[in-house]
Structure formats: C-alpha cells, structure tokens
C-alpha positions in Angstrom: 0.0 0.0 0.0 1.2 3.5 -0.6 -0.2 6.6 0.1 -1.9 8.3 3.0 -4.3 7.1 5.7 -5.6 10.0 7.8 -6.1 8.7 11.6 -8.8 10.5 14.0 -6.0 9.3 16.9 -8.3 8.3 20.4 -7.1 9.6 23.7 -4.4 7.6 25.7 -2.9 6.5 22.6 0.9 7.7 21.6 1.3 8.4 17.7 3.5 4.9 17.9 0.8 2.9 19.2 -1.5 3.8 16.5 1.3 3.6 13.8 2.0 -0.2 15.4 -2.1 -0.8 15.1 -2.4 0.7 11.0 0.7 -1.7 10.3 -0.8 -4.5 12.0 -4.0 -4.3 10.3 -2.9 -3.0 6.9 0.0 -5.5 6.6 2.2 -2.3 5.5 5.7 -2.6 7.3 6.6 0.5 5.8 4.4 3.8 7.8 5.7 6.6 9.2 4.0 9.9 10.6 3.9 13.6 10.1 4.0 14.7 13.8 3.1 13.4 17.3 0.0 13.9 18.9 0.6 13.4 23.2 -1.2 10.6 24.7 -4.2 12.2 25.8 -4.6 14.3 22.9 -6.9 13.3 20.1 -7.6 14.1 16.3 -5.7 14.3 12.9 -2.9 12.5 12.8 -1.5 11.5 9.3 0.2 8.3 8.5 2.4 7.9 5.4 2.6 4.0 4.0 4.9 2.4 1.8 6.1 5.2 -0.8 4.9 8.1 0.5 7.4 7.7 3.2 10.0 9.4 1.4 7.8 12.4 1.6 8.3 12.7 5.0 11.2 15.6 4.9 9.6 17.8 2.5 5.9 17.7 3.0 5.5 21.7 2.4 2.3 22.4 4.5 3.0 21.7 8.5 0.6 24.7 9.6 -1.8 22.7 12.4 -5.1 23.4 13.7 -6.0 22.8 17.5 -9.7 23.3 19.6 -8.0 23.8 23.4 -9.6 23.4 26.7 -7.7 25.3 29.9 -8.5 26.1 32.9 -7.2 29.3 35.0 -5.6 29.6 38.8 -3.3 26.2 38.2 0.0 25.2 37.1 1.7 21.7 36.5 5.1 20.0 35.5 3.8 18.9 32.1 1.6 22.0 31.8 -1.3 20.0 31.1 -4.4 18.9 33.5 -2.5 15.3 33.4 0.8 16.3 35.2 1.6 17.0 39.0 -0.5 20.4 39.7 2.5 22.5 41.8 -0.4 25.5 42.6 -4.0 26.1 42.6 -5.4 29.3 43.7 -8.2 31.4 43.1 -8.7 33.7 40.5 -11.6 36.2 39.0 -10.4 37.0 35.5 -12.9 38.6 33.5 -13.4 38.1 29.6 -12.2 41.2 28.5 -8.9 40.4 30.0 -8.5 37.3 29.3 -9.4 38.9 25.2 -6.9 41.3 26.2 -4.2 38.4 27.0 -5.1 36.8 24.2 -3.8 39.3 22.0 -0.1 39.2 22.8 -0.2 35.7 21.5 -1.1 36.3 17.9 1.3 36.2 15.1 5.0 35.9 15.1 5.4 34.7 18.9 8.7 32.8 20.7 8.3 29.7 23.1 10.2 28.1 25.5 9.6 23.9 24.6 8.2 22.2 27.6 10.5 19.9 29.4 8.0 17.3 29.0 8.1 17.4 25.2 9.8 15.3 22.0 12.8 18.2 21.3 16.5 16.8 21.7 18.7 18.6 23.8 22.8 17.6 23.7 21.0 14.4 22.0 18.4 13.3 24.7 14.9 13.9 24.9 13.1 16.4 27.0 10.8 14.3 28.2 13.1 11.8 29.2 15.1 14.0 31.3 12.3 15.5 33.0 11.2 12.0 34.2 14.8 12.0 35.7 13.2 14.5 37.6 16.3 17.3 35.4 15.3 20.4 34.0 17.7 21.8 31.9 17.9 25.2 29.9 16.5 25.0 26.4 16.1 27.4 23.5 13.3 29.6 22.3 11.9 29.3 19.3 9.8 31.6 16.8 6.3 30.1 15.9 3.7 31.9 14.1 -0.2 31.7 15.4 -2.1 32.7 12.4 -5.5 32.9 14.6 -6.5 33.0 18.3 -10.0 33.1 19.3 -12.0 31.7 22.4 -14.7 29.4 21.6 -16.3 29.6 25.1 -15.2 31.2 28.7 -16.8 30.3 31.8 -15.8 33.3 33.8 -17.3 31.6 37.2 -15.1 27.7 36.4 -12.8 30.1 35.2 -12.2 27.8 32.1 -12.7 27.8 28.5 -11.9 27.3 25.3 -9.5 27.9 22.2 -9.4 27.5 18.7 -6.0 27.7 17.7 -4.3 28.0 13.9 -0.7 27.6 14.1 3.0 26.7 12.4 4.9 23.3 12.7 6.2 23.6 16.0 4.0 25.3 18.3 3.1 23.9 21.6 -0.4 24.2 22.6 0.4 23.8 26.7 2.7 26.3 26.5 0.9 28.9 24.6 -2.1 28.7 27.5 0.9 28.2 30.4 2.2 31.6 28.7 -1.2 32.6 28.5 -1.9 32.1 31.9 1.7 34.1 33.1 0.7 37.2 31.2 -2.5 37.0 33.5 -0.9 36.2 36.7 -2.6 33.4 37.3 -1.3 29.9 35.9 -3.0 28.1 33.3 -3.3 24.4 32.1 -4.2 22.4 29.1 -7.2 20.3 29.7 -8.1 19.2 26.5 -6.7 19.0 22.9 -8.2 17.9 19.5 -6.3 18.4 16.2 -9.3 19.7 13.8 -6.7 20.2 10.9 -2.5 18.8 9.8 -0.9 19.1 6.8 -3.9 20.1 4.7 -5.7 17.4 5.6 -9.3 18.3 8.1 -11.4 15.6 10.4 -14.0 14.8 7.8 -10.5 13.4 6.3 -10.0 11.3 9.3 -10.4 7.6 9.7 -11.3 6.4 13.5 -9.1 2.9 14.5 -13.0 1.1 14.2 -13.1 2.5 10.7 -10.0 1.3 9.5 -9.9 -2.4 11.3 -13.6 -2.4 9.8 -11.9 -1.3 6.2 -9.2 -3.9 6.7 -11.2 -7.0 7.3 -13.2 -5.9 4.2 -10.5 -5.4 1.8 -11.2 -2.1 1.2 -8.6 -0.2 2.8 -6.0 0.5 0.1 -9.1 2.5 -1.5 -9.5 4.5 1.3 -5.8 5.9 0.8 -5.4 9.4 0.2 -2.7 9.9 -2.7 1.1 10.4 -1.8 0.5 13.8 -4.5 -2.6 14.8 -2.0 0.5 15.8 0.6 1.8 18.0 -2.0 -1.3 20.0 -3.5 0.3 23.4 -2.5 2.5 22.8 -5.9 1.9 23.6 -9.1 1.0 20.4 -11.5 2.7 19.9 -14.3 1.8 17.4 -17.1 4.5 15.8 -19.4 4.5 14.5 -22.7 5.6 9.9 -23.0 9.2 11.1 -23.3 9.6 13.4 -21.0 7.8 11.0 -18.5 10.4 8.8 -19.3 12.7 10.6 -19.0 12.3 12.0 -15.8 11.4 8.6 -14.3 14.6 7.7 -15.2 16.7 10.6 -13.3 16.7 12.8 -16.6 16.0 16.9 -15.6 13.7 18.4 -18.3 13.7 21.5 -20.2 11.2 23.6 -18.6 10.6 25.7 -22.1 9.4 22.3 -23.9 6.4 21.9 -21.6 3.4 23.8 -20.6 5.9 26.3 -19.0 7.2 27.5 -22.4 6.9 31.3 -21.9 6.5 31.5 -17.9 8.7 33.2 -16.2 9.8 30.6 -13.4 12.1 31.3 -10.5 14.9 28.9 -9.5 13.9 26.7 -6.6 10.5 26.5 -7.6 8.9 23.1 -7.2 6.1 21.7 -9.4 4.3 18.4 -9.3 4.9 16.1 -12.2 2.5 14.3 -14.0 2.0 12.0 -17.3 -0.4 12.2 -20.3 -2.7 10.0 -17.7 -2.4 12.1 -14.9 -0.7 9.8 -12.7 1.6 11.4 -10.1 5.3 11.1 -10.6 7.5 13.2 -8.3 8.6 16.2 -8.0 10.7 18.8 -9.9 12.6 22.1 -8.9 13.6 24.8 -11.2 16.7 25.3 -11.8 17.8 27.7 -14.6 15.6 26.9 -16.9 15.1 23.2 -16.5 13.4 20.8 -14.1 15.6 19.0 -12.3 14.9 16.2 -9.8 13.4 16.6 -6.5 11.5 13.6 -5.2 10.3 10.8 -7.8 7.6 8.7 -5.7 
C-alpha cells in the first residue's frame, strides 16, 4: 500500500501505538508519521505508508489546527491537566482580559519547549530527562499563530476554550501556560483535539474502528489518500511519453518544452509532475531553466 491514511488518533494513545495498530492491520511494514500527537490528545494524525514515506522531509504544509480546553488559577510540571499540579489558587479574571491576554499571543510569537516534550537537547529527549526528575535550559523558538480566538469562557469555572491556527512547531500547553503568566494566574491544558494537519481536516479522518472495519473488508488501500494529495500546494505539471520517461529515469527536463514555455519561473520553484494519464510522478525544482529532480515517488 502506498499513500496516506488519515487517523482521527483516540485519547491515551501515543502516535506509535496507533502507527504499530495501522501496520498490524494494513500489513504495510513501511508507515511513518507527520508529527506526534501526546497521549491524551486526540484528532488528525497522518500516517504515510509504503512510498509516501519518502515524503516525509519535505511535506510543504505543516501549519496545524487545534480546539483547546484550559482552565485558569493552576500550574503543572507537564503544563497539562495530566501532570503534577505545583499550585491552585483562586482567580476572578474577566473576559475582557482574558481577550486582552489573548492578543499578545497572535502572530509571530517565541516559546520556551516544555521539558515534557519530544525536542532533543545535547541528544536526549526532554521528556526523558524531565522524568529523571532534570530540567535543563533550552532554547526559544519563533512560531507563528495565524488565529486565536475563544470558543467559550466560563468566567465563574474560570475555564474555557480555544481555537488555535498555528505553524509546525507550536506547543499548545505552553501557549495557555504563557497565556496564563501574562494573566498572573497559571493556566493548564485540559483538553486537545487536532481539527486540521498538513492540509488534511477531520472529515478526512479515519477512527481505528473504521480502519480495522476497512481492513477486514479489503477495502482499505481504497480508502488511501494519494502520496501527491501531501503536496497540493505545488503547481502540476503534465508531461508528454518522453519526457515521463525521462524524468522517471533521473533525466531533468527543459522547462521551455512543456506547458511552462513562456513563464517566467524562478529557481527553486517546485512543481508536481505528472504523465499524459495524470498519474503522479514526483517532484521537480527549477533550476535555470530546466526541471531537475526533486522527489520521484
């Protein structure tokens, strides 16, 4: 099988456990992922089988969308309802400042990784160290949240709710843990569901039920999403028999003898290539003037 089977992940399941579950029932030995969900998070979570694992690197599109539960007046170790909760106290923050908060947390923003997270530091994982009971100093990084709105606030629970539209790498429990700091009051995570990964939504989404159901039926390699589906924010290109052939065989091709004759194309550019029959081929970057290899699939 090769292609792309879009998971709706259940809670208390790691990414690896549902990877070892898809392989078990698609027979595919071959399936990797396109980013971790935690354990008690739920929602999309891509799987790439077979071919479109070599896709993995260069998938263009990691921007992620996330509907957030927190709650106010706590903090934790994991910064998340799940972890050891180090204070609870009580707070009376209004909507309009918690609005107010909220805006200092749009756009271009930096972060401070969690301790309990998947980033290597001096080779280890975070989250390994912080079950050694070490915390260690760690970089910021620049993420950009594109959008930032409450979906519902409970000013008496003093909890709500967030939709959140970010870039590949933001962490959810520490945008409401910083959240929660600008308010001077502590903040957790208490729920997380990814609505939206890669380009792909939830109405995408397959539940494990669905896919053991799909499985046992035979009809699961039809329920694949194409490995060129990962790569829609390209251009398409169709070639003529010889260049097809050509280009399957490693060949670059002279971007002025196809469809691009007469565009003005800038180096590094990256189009999706296809035969006569539309079928999906790889990928090409410009490179003056022709199309050189960047992925074939």
């Amino acid at each position: 099988m090769n292609g792309v089977i879009v998971v709706d992940k259940p809670a208390e399941f790691t990414s690896f456990d549902v990877v070892a579950v898809v392989r078990r029932l698609s027979g595919q030995r071959k399936i990797g992922h396109t980013g971790t969900l935690d354990p008690n998070a739920t929602g999309v979570l891509p799987l790439l089988l077979g071919s479109a694992t070599k896709a993995q690197d260069i998938i263009p599109n990691h921007d992620k969308e996330y509907v957030a539960g927190f709650s106010l007046g706590m903090t934790s170790d994991t910064l998340d309802i799940w972890g050891n909760v180090s204070e609870r106290k009580e707070t009376s923050v209004t909507l309009g400042e918690l609005e107010n908060a909220l805006s200092f947390f749009r756009g271009k923003i930096t972060q401070l990784p969690p301790m309990y997270s998947a980033v290597k530091v001096n080779g280890q994982r975070l989250y390994d160290l912080a079950r050694e009971g070490r915390e260690v100093e760690r970089r910021a990084r620049e993420v950009t949240v594109y959008s930032l709105s409450l979906l519902s606030f409970d000013e008496a629970a003093q909890s709500g709710v967030l939709s959140v539209s970010c870039s590949r790498g933001t962490y959810i429990r520490t945008l409401i843990d910083d959240i929660g700091t600008r308010l001077s009051t502590g903040a957790v995570m208490t729920s997380l569901d990814r609505i939206s990964a890669c380009g792909f939504k939830k109405q995408d989404a397959l539940t494990l039920d669905e896919i053991k159901k799909l499985a046992e039926s035979e009809e699961l390699e039809g329920r694949l999403m194409s490995t060129e589906s990962l790569f829609v924010t390209y251009p398409a290109l169709s070639v003529s028999d010889a260049q097809a052939k050509r280009f399957k065989n490693g060949g670059a091709l002279d971007a002025s003898r196809t469809s691009l004759h007469g565009v003005q194309t800038e180096n590094g550019s990256v189009y999706r290539i296809r035969d006569r029959e539309e079928n999906f081929l790889g990928l090409a970057r410009v490179d003056e003037g022709s199309l050189k290899i960047f992925k074939l699939f």
